[in-house]
PyMOL Python script that loads the backbone (N, CA, C, O; Angstrom):
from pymol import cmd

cmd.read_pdbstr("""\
ATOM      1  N   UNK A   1     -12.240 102.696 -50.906  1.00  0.00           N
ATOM      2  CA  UNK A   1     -12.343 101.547 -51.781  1.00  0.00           C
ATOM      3  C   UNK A   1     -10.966 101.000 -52.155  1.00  0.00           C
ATOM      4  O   UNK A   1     -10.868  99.778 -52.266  1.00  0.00           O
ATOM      5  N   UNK A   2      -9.689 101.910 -52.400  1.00  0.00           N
ATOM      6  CA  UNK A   2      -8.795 101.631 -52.632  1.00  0.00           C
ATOM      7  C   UNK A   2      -8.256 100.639 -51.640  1.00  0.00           C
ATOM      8  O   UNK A   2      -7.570  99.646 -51.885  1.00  0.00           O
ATOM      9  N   UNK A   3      -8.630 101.021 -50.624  1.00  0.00           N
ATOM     10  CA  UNK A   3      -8.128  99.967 -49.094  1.00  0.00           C
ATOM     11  C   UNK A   3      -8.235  98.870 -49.223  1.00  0.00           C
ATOM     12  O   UNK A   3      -7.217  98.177 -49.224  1.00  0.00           O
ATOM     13  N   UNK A   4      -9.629  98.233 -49.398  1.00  0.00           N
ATOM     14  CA  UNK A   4     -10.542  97.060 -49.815  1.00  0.00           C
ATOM     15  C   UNK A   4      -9.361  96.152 -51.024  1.00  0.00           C
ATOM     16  O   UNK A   4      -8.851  95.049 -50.830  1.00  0.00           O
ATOM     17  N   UNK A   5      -9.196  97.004 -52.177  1.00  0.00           N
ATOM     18  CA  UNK A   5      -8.286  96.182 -53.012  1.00  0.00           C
ATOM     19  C   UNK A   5      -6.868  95.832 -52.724  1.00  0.00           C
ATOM     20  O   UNK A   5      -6.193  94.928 -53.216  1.00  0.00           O
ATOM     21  N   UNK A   6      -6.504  96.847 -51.706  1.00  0.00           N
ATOM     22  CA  UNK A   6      -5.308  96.458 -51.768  1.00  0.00           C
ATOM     23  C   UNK A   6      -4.896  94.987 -50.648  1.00  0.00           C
ATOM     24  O   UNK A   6      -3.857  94.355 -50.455  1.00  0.00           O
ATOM     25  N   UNK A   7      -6.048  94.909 -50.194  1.00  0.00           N
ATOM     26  CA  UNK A   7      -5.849  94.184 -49.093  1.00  0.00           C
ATOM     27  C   UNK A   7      -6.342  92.242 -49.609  1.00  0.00           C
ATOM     28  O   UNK A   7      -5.935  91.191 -49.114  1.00  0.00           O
ATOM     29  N   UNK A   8      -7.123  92.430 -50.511  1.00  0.00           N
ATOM     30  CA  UNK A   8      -7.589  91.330 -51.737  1.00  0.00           C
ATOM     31  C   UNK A   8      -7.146  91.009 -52.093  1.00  0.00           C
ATOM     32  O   UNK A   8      -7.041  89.788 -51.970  1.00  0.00           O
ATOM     33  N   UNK A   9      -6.143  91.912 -53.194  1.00  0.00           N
ATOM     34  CA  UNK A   9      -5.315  91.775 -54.540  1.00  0.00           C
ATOM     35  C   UNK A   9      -4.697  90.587 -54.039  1.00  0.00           C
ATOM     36  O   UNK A   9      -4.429  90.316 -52.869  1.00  0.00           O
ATOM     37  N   UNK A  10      -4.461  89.765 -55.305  1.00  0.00           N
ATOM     38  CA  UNK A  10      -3.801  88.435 -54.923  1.00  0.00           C
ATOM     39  C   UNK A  10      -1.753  88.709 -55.385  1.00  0.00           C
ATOM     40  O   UNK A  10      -1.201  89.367 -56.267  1.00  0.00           O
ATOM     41  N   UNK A  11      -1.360  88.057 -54.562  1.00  0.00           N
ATOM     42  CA  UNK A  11       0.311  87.910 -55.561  1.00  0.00           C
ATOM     43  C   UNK A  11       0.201  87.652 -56.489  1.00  0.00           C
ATOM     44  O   UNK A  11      -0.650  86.958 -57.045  1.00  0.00           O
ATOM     45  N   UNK A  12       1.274  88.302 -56.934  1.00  0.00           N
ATOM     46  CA  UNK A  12       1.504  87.534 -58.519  1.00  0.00           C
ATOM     47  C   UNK A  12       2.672  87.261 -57.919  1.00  0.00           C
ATOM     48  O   UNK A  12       3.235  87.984 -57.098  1.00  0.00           O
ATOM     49  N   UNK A  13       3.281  85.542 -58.587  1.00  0.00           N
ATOM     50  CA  UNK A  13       4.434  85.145 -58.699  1.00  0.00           C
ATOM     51  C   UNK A  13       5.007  84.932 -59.697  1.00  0.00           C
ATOM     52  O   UNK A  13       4.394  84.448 -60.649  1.00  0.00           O
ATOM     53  N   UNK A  14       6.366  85.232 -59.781  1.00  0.00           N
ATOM     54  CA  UNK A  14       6.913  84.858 -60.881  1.00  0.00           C
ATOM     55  C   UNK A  14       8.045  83.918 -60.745  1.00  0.00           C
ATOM     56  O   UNK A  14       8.797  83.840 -59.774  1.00  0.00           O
ATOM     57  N   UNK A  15       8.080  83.231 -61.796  1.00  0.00           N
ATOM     58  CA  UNK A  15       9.121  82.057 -61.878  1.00  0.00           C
ATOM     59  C   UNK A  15      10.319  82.881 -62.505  1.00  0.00           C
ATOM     60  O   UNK A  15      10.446  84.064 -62.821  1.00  0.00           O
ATOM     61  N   UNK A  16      11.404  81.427 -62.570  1.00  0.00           N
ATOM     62  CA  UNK A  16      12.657  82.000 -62.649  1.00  0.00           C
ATOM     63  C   UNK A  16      13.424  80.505 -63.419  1.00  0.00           C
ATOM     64  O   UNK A  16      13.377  79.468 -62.757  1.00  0.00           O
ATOM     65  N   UNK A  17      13.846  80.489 -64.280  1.00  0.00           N
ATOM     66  CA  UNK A  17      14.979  79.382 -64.695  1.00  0.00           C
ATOM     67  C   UNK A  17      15.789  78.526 -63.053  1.00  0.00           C
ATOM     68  O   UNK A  17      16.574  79.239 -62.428  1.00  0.00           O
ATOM     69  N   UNK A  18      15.637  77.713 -62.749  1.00  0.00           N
ATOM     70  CA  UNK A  18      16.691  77.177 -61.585  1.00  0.00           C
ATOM     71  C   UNK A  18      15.825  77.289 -60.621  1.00  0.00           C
ATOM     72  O   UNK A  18      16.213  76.922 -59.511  1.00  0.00           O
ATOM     73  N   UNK A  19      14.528  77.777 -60.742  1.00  0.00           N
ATOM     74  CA  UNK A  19      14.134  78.174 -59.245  1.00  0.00           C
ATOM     75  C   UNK A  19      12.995  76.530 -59.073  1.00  0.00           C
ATOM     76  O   UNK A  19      12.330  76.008 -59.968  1.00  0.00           O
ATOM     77  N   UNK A  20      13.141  76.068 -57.569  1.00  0.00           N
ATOM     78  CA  UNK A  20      12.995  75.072 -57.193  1.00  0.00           C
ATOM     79  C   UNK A  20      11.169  75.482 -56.691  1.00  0.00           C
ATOM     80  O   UNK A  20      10.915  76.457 -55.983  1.00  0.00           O
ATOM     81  N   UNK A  21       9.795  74.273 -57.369  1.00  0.00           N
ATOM     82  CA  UNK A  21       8.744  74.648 -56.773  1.00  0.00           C
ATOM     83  C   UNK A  21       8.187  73.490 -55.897  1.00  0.00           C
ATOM     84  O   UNK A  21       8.506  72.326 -56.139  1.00  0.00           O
ATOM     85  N   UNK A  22       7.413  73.796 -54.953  1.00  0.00           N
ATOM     86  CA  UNK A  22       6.354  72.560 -54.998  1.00  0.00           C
ATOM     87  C   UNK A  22       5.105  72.352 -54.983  1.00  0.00           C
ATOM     88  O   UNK A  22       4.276  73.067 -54.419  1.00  0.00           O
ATOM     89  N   UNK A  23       4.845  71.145 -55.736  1.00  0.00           N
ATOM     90  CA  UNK A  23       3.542  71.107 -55.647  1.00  0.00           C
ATOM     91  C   UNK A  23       2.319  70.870 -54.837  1.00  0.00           C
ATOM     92  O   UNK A  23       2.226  69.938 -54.039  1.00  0.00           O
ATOM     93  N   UNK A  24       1.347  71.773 -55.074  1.00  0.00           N
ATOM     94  CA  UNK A  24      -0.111  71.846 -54.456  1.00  0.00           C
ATOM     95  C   UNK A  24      -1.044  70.274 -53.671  1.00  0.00           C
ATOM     96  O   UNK A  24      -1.727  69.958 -52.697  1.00  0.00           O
ATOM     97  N   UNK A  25      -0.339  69.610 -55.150  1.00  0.00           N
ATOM     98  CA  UNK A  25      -1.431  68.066 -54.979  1.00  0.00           C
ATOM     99  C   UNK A  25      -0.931  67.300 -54.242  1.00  0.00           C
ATOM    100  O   UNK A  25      -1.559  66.763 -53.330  1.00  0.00           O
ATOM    101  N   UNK A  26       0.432  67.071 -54.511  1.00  0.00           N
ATOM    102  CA  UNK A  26       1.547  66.234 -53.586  1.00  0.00           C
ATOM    103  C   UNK A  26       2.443  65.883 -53.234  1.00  0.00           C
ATOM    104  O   UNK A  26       3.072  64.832 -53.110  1.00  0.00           O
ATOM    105  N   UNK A  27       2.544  67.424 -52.950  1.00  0.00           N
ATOM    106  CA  UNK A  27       4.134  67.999 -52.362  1.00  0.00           C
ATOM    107  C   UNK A  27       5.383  67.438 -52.795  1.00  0.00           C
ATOM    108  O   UNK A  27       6.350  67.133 -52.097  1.00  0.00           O
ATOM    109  N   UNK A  28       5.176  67.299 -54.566  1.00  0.00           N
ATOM    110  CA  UNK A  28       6.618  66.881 -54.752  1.00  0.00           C
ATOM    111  C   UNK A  28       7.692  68.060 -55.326  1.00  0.00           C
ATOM    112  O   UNK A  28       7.170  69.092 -55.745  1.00  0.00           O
ATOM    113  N   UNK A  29       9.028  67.965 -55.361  1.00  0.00           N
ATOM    114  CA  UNK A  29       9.576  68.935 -55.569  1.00  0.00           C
ATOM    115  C   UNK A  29      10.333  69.172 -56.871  1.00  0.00           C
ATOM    116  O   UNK A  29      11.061  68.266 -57.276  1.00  0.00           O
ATOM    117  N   UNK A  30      10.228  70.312 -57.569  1.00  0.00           N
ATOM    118  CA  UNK A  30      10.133  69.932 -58.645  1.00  0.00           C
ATOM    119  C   UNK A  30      11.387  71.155 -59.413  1.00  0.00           C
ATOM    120  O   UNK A  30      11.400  72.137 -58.671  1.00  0.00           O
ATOM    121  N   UNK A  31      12.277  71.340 -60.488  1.00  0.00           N
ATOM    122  CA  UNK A  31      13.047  72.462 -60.801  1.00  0.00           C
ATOM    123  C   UNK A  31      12.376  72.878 -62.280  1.00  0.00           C
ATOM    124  O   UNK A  31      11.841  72.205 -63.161  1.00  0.00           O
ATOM    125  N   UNK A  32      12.626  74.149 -62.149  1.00  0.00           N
ATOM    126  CA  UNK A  32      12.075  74.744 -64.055  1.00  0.00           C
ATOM    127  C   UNK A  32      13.445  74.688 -64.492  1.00  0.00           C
ATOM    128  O   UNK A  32      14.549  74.962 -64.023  1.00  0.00           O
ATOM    129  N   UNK A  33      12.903  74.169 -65.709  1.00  0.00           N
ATOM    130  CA  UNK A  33      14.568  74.354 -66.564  1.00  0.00           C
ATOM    131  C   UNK A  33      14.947  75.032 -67.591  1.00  0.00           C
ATOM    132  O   UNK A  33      16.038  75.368 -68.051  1.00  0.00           O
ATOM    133  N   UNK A  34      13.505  75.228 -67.969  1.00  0.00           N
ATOM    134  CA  UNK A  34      13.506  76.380 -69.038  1.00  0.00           C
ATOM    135  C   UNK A  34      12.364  77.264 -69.368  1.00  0.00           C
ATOM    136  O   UNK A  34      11.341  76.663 -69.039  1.00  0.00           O
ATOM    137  N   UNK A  35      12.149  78.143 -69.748  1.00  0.00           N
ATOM    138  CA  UNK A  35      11.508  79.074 -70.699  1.00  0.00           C
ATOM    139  C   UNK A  35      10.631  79.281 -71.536  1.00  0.00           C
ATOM    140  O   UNK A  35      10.331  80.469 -71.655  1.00  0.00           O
ATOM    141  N   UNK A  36       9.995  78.437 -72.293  1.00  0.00           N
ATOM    142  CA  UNK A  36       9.338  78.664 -73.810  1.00  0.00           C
ATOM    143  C   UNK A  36       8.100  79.733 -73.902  1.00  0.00           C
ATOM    144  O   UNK A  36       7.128  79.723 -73.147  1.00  0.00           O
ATOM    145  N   UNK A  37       8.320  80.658 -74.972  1.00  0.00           N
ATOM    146  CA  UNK A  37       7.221  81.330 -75.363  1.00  0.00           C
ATOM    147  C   UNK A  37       6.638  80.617 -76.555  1.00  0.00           C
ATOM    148  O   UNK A  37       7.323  80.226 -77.499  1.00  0.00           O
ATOM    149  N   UNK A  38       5.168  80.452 -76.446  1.00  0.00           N
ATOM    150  CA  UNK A  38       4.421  79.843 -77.800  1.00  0.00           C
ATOM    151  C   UNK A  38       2.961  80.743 -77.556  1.00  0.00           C
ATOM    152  O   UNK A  38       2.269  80.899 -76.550  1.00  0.00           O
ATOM    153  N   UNK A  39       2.832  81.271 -79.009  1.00  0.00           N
ATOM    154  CA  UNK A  39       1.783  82.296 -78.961  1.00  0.00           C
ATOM    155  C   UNK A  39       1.380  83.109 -77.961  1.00  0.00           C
ATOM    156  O   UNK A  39       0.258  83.424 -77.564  1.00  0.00           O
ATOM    157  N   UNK A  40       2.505  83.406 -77.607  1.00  0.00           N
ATOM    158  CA  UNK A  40       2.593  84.935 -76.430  1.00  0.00           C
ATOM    159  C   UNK A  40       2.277  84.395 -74.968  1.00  0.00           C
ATOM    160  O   UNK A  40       2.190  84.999 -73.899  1.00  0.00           O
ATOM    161  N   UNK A  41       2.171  83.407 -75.205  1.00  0.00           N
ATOM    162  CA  UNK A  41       1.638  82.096 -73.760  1.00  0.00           C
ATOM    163  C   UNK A  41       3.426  82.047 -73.294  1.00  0.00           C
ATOM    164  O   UNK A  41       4.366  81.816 -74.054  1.00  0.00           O
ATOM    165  N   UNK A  42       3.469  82.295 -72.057  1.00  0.00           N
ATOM    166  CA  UNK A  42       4.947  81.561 -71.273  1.00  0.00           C
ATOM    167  C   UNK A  42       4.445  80.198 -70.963  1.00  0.00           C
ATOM    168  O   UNK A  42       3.300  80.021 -70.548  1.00  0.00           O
ATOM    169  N   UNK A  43       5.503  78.989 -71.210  1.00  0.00           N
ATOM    170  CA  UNK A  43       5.442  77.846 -70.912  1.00  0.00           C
ATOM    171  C   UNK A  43       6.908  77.699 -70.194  1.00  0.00           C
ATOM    172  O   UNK A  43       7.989  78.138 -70.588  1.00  0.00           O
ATOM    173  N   UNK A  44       6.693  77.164 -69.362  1.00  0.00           N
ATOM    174  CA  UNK A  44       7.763  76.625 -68.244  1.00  0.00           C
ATOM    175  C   UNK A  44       8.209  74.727 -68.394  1.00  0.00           C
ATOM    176  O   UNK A  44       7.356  73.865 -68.185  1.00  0.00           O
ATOM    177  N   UNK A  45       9.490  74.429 -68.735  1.00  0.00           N
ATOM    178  CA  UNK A  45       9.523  73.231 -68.652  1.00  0.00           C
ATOM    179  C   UNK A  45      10.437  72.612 -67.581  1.00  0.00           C
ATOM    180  O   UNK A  45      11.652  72.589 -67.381  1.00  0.00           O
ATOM    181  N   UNK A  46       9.044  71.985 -66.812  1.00  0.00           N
ATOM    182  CA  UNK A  46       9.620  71.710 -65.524  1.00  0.00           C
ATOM    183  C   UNK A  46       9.948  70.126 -65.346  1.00  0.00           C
ATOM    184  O   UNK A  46       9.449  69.351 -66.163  1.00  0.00           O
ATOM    185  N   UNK A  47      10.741  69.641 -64.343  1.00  0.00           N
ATOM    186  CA  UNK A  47      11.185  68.146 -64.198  1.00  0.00           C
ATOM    187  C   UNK A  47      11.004  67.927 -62.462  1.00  0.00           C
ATOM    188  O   UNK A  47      11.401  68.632 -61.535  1.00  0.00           O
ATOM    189  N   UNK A  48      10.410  66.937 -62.468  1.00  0.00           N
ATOM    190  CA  UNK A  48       9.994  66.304 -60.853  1.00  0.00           C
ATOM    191  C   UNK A  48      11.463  65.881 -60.488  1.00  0.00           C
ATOM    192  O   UNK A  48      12.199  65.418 -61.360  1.00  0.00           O
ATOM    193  N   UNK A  49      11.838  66.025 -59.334  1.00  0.00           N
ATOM    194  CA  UNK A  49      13.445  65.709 -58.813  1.00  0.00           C
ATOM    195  C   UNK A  49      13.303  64.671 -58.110  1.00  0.00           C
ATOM    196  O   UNK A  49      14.330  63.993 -58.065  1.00  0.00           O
ATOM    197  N   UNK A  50      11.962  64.049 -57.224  1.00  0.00           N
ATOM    198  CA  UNK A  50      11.699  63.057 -56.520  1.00  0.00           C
ATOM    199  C   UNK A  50      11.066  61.502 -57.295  1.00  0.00           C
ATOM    200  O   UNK A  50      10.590  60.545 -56.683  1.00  0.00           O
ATOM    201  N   UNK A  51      11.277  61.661 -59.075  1.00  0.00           N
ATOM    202  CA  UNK A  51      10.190  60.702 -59.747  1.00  0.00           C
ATOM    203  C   UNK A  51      11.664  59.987 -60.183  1.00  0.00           C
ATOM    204  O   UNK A  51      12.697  60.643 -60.313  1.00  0.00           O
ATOM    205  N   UNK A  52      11.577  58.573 -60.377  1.00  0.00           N
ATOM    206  CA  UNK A  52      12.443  57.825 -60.455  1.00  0.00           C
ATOM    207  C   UNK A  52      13.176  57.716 -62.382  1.00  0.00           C
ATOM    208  O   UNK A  52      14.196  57.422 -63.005  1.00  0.00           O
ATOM    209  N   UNK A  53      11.580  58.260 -62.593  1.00  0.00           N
ATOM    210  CA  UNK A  53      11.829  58.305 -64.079  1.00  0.00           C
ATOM    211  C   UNK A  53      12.418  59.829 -65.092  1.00  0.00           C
ATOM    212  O   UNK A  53      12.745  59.777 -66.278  1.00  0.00           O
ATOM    213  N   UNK A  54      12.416  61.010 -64.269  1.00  0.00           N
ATOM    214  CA  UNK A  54      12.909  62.192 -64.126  1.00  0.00           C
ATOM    215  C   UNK A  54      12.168  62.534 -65.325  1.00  0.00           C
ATOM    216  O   UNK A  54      12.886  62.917 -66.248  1.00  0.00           O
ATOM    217  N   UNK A  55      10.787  62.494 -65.584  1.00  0.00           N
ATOM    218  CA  UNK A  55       9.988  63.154 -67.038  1.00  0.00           C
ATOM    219  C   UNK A  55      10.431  64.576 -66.495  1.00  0.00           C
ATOM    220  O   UNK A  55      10.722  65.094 -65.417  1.00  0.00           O
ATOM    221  N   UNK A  56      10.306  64.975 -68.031  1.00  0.00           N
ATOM    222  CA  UNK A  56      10.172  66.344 -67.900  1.00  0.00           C
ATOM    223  C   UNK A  56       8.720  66.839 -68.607  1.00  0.00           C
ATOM    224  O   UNK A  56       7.969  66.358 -69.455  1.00  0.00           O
ATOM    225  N   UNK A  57       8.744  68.196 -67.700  1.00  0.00           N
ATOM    226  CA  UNK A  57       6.593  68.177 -67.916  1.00  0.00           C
ATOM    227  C   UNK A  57       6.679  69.749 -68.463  1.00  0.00           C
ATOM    228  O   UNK A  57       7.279  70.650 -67.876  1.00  0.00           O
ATOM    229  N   UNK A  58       6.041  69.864 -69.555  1.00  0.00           N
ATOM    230  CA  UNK A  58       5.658  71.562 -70.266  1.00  0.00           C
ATOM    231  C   UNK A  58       3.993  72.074 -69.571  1.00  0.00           C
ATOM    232  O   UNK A  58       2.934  71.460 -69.704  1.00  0.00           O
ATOM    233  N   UNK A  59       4.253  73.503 -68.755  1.00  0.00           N
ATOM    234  CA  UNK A  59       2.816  73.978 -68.229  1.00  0.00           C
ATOM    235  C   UNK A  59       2.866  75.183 -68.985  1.00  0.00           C
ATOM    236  O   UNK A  59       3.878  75.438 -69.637  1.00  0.00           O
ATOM    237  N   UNK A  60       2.154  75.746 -68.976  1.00  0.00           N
ATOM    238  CA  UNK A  60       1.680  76.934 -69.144  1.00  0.00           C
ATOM    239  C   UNK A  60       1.912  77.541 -67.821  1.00  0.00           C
ATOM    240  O   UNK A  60       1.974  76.853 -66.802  1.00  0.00           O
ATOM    241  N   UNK A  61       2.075  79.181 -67.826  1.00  0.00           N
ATOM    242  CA  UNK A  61       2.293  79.823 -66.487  1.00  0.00           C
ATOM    243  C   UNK A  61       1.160  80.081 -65.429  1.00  0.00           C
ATOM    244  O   UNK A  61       1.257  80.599 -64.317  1.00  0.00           O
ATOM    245  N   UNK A  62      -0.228  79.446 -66.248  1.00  0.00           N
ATOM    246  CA  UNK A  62      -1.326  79.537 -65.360  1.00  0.00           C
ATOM    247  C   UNK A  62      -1.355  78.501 -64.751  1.00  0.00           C
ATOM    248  O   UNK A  62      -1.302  78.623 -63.527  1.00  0.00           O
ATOM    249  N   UNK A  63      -1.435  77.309 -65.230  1.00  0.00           N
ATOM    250  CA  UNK A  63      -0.874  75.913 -64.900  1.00  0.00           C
ATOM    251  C   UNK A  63       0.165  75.732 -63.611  1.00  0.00           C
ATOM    252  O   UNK A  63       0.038  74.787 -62.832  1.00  0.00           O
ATOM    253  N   UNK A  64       1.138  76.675 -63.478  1.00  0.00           N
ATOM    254  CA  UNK A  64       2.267  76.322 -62.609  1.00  0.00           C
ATOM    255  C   UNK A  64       1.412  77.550 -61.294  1.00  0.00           C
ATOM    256  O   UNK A  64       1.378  77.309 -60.087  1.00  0.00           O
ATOM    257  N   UNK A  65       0.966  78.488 -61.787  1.00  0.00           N
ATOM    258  CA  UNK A  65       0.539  79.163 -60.469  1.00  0.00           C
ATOM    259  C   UNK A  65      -0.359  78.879 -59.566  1.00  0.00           C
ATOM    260  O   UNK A  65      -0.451  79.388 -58.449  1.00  0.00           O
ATOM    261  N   UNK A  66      -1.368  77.656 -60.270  1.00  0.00           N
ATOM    262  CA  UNK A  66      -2.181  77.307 -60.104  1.00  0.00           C
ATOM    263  C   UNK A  66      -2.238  76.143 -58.835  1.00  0.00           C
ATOM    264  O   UNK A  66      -2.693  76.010 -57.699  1.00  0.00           O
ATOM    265  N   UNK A  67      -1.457  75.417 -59.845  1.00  0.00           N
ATOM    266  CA  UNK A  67      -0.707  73.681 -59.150  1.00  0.00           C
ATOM    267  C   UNK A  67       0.393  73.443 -58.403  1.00  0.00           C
ATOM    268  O   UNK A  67       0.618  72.402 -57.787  1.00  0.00           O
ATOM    269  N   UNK A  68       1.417  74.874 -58.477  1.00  0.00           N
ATOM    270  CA  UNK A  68       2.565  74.644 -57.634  1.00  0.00           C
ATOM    271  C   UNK A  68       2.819  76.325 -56.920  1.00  0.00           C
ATOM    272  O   UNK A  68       2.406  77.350 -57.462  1.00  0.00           O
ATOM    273  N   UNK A  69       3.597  76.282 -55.590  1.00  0.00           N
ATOM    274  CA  UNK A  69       3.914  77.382 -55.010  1.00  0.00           C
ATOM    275  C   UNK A  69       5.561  77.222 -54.730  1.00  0.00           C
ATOM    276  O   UNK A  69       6.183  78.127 -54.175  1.00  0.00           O
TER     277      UNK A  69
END
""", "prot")
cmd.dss("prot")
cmd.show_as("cartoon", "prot")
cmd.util.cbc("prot")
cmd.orient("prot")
């Protein structure tokens, strides 16, 4: 049985300050710039590098594993 899981088990990824992602929906590329913990939740605040208007966007870490690789 142990076999079975190990072969399932999904990655876990983890992010990193500076580290460059992209996204799932439409492949844009995007940098984290920072960090935030709010109620034990990691939030990542990330900025699109390809958007003309350079928002910067707050996810949650389920959010970013979800929507970006």
């Amino acid at each position: 049985m142990t076999f079975f899981n190990n072969i399932f088990k999904s990655k876990e990824v983890s992010f990193t300050v500076g580290q460059r992602i992209h996204s799932k929906a439409n492949g844009s590329v995007c940098s984290i710039k920072r960090e935030i913990k709010l109620n034990n939740i990691t939030h990542y605040e990330i900025r699109i590098e390809n958007d003309v208007t350079r928002r910067e966007i707050i996810l949650s870490e389920y959010a970013l594993r979800t929507n970006y690789k």
